[in-house]
N, C-alpha and C positions, 0 to 999 in steps of 0.2 A: 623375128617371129617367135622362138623360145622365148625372149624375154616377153613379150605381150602375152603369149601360151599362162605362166610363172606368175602373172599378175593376177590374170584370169581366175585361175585354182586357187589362189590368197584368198582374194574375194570371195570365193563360194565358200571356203572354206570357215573363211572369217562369218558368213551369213550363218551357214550350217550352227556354229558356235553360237554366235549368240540366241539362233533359235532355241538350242538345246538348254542353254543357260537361262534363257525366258522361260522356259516349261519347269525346269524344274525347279528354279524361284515360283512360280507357281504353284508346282506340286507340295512344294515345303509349307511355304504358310497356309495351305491348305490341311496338309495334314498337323502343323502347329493349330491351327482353327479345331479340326475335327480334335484333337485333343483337349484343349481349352474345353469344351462342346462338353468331353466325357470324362472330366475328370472337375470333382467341386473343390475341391481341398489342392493343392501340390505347393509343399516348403520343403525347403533342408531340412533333413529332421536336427542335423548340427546347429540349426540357427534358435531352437525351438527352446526358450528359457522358462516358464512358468507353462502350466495345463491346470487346468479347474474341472472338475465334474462335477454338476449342480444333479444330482438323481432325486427330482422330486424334494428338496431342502434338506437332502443329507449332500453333505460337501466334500469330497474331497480334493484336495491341490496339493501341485507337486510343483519345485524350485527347485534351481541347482544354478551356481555361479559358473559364468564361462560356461567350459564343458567338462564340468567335474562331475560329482556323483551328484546323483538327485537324494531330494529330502522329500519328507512328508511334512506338509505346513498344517493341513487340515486334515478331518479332526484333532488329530493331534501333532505334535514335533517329535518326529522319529528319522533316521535312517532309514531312505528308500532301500527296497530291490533292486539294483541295478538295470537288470536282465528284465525284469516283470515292467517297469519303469521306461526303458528306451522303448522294449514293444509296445506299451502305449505310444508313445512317442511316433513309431514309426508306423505307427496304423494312421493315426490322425495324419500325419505329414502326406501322404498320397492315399485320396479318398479317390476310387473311380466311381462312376454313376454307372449303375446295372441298367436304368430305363429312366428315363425323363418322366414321370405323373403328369403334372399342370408345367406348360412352360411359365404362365403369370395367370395371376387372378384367384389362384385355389384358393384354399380354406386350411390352413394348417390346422386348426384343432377338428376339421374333422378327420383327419391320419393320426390323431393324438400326437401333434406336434404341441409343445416338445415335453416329451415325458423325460428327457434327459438334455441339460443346456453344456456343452462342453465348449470351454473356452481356452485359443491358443496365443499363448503371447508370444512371438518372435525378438530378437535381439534387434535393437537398434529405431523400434517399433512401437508405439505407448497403446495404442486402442489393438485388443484385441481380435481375431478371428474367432465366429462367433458360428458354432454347427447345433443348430436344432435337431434330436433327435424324437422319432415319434415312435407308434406300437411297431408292431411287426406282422410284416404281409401273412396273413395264412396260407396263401395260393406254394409260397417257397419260403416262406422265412426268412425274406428278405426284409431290409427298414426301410418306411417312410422318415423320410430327411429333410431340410432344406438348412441352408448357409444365412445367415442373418441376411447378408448384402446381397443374397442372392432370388430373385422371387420365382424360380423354380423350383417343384415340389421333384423329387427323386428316387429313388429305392437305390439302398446303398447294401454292400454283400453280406451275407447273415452273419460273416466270422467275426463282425465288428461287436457285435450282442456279448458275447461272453467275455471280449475285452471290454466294456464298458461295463459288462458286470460283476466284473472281479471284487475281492473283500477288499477292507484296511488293511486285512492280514496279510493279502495275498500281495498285497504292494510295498509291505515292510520288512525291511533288511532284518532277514532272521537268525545270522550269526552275531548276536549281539556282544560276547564275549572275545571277540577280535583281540588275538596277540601276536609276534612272532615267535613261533617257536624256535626258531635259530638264535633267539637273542637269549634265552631264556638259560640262568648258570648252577641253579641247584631246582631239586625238585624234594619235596615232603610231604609225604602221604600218609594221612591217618584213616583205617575206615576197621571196620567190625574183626577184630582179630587181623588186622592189619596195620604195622607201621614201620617204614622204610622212609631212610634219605640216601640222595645222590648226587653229584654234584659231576659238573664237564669238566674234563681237562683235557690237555693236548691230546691223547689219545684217544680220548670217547668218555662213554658215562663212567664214572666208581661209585658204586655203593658205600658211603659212610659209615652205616648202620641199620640196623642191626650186625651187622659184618663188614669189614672191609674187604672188600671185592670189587672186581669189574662185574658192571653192569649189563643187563643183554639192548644192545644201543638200539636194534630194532624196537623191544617192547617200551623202552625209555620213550622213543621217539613216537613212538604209536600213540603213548597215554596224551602225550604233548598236541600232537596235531587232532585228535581227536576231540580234548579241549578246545582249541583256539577254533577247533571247526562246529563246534556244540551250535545247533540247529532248533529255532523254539519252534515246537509244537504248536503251543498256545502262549500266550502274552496273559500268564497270570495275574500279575502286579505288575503297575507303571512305578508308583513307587512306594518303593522297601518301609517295615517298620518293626519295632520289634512284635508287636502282635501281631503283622503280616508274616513277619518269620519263621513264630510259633505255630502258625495256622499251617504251616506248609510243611513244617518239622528241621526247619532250617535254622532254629534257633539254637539245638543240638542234633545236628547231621550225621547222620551214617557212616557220610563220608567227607574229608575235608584234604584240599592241597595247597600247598603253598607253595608258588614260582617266583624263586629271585631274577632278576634281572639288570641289565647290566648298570644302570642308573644305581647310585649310593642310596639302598632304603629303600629301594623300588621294589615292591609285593605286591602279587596278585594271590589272594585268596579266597580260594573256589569254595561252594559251602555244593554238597549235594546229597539227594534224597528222597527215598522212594518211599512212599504213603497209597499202600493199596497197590494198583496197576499203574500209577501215574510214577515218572522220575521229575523232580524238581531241582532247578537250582538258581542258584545266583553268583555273583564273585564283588568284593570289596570295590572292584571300581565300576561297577552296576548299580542303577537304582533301582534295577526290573528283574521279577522271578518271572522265570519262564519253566515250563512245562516241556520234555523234550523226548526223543525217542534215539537208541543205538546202545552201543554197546560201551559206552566209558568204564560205566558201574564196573561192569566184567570185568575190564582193565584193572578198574582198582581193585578188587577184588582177592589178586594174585597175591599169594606170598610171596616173602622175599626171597626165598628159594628159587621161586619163578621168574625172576627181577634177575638173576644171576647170570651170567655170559657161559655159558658152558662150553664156548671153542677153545680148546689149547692152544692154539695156535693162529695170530690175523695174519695171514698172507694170502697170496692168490698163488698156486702151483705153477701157470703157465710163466708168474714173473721172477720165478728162479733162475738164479746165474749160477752159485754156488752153492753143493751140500758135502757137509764132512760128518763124518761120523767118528769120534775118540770111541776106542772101549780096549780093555787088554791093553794097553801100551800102543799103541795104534792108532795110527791116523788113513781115514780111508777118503779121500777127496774126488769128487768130480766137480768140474767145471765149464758150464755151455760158453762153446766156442764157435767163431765164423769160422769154417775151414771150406773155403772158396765158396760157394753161391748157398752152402746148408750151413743151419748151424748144428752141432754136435758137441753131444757130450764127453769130453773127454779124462779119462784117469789120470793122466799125464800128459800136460797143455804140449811143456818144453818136448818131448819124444812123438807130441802127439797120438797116443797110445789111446785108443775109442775105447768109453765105455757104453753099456748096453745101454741103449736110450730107455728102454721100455722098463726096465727095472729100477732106471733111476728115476722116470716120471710118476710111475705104479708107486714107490716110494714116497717121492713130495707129494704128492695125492692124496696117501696114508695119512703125512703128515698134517697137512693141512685140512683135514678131515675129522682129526680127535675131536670127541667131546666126552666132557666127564659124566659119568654114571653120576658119580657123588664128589663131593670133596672133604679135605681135611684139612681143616682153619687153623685148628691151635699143634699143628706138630712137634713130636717131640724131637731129637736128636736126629738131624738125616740122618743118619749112617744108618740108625733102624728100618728106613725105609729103604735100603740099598745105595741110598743117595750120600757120596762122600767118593766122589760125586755121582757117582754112577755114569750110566751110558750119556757120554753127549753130543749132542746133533743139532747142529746147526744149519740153517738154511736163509742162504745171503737173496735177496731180493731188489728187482730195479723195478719200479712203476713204468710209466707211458711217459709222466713226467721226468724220469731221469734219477728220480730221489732212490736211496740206496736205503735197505730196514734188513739191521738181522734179527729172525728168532733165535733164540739158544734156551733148547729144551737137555733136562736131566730124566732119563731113564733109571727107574727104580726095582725094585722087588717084584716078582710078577709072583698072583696068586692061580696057582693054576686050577682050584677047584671054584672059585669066582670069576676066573677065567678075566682078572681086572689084575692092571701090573700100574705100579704109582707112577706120574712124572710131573716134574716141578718146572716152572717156568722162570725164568729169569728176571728178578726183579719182583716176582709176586710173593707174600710172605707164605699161604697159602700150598696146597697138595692138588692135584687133581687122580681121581682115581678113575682110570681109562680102559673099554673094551682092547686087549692084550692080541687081538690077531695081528694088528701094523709088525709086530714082533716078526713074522714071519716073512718081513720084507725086509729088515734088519740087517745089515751086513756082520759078516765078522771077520772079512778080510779083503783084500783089492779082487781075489779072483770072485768073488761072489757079484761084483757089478762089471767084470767081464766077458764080452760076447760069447754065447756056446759056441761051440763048435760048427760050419757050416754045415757038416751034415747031419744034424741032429734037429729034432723036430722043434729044439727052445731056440736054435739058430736059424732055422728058415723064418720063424716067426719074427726074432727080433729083427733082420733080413727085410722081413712083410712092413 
């Protein structure tokens, strides 16, 4: 009886199922129909290798191999937009239909079909996809459409109109001066009371001249990306000549740079130039002046004063392990230590003897905070500057990486009515002359980076 009951429920079961399975096989290629139905256009937009806009016998087309960058083939041969480029792209690849017009039999020219013939080539595909565009509904602004192979007439969504009405401009890659600045190993700059060279080394940029000095690596790096991201305005000249050059004032520039790069003999040389309200330029491996807007000029602009690194010191304070200070005969050390689950500064590792944390960080702080007022290039004798060697303090560093970097700065002469005291850095030929307050964070003995007292108000703090 159970087993007959067990067969019984199978079968209804099994009926149930395949009912349900009938319906919604049903329901699918129905709603796959009703899609087909509202939709004229649907491709990958990945498979989509050529585009053509016939607008009235101005042509533009767009190619790209595989799925690489697209180009500009028509009017002319340029580097696409990318970004401007794929949204075309992905407009045409899923066209929905807003309303059905004529299902057959219309009249395309009387919806001003096609005031715009736009044609898709897909990969693997030789006859194009073929969308007739006509005027535009007054009722909503929507388009009369129809698909070549298609003989319904349609209104497709108005935001199609202003993609299909974009310029040559607006489709052309307008970083045309594309370089890496990461590659790039000296920099030379000539412009109106301006001229500085610089050059990368392991450490960052050095100014070669007019002075030897370190460079300020931000503004180095600013001038740099700022080029290689030079944006055209306008598409002045397609190509250069020397009386296209003249016309633009690029023949003798304002301003002019030259980037070595890592290749033997490899230059790029920037020409640029402001005539009136407009900025122009061009660069040696360009055929094309363009017209552009931002702030380069400014950059170049700067003297080499401004070009100058003015930090005493490259460290980061949190990644201090060890600071000493010499002065008087005297060696005054702390060193961060793990002492069970905190780490701590201590005076003395071996006795473990705590020093004031807050005084030694308030310190490296200091330190790595200098910048010069001014400097002094050609010094005479240290010792006139206090230095022989004067105060020195060092401050040992680990990165994230593990890599280990000491500074070792020399404390000099303090002017107390300039309220600037000198200090020299180690390895630079070079003076820096420094706001003189870090002095008052200064040690001059072990008990000066010892905890106060607990009941005193610098102890509850250092305590806090």
């Amino acid at each position: 009886m159970r087993f007959g009951k067990t067969l019984a429920l199978l079968a209804v079961f099994g009926a149930l199922l395949a009912l349900v399975l009938y319906f919604d096989s049903r329901g699918e290629k129905k709603r796959t129909a009703e899609e087909r139905t509202n939709t004229l256009i649907s491709l990958p937009q990945a498979d989509i290798r050529k585009i053509g806009l016939d607008r009235g016998g101005v042509v533009l087309a767009f190619e790209r191999e595989g799925e690489g960058p697209w180009r500009l083939t028509a009017p002319l041969q340029a580097a696409a937009d990318d970004y401007e480029t794929n949204g075309l792209a992905g407009a045409l690849a899923s066209l929905r239909i807003e309303r059905v017009v004529e299902k057959e039999g219309g009249d395309p020219a009387a919806y001003g079909i096609p005031q715009t013939t736009v044609s898709i080539w897909v990969k693997d595909k030789e006859a194009p996809v073929r969308l007739l565009v006509g005027m535009e509904n007054p009722l909503d602004k929507t388009l009369f459409a129809k698909r070549e192979d298609d003989p319904r007439i349609v209104l497709l969504a108005s935001t199609l109109k202003s993609t299909l009405e974009k310029s040559v401009f607006d489709f052309r890659d307008k970083t045309v001066f594309r370089f890496t600045a990461a590659d790039v190993q000296a920099v030379k700059v000539r412009a109106k009371g301006v001229a500085w060279e610089a050059v990368r080394e392991a450490r960052g940029w050095a100014l070669k001249s007019p002075v030897a000095a370190l460079a300020a690596k931000t503004k180095v790096d600013s001038l740099l990306d700022s080029l290689s991201g030079l944006r055209a305005k306008e598409f002045a000249a397609e190509e250069k000549s020397a009386g296209i050059l003249a016309g633009f004032g690029l023949d003798r520039p304002d301003y002019e740079v030259k980037l070595s790069l890592p290749a033997p003999g490899q230059e790029i040389v920037f020409a640029l130039h402001k005539k009136g309200e407009t900025q122009y330029a061009t660069s040696s491996l360009s055929t094309k002046v363009v017209a552009f807007e931002g702030t380069v000029l400014a950059d170049l602009d700067r003297k080499v004063d401004e070009m100058r690194e003015r930090k005493v010191a490259d460290f980061y304070a949190w990644d201090a392990k060890r600071v000493t200070v010499k002065r008087d005969g005297q060696e005054i050390v702390a060193s961060k230590e793990k002492v069970g689950e905190e780490e701590k500064w201590l005076l003395d590792p071996d006795a473990k003897i705590e020093a004031a944390r807050a005084k030694v960080e308030d310190f490296v702080r200091k330190i790595e905070g200098l910048e010069a007022a001014a400097f002094i290039d050609t010094p005479a004798a240290l010792a006139g500057y206090g230095l022989a060697p004067g105060i020195e303090v060092r401050v040992l560093t680990r990165d994230y990486q593990d890599r280990e970097k000491e500074t070792v700065l020399f404390v000099g002469k303090d002017d107390p009515e300039k309220k600037q005291v000198v200090v020299r850095s180690a390895g630079l030929e070079y003076l820096f002359l420094v706001d003189d307050a870090f002095l008052r964070d200064l040690p001059k003995n072990k008990e000066d980076w010892r905890p106060a007292p607990p009941g005193t108000e610098e102890g509850k703090a250092d305590k806090n």
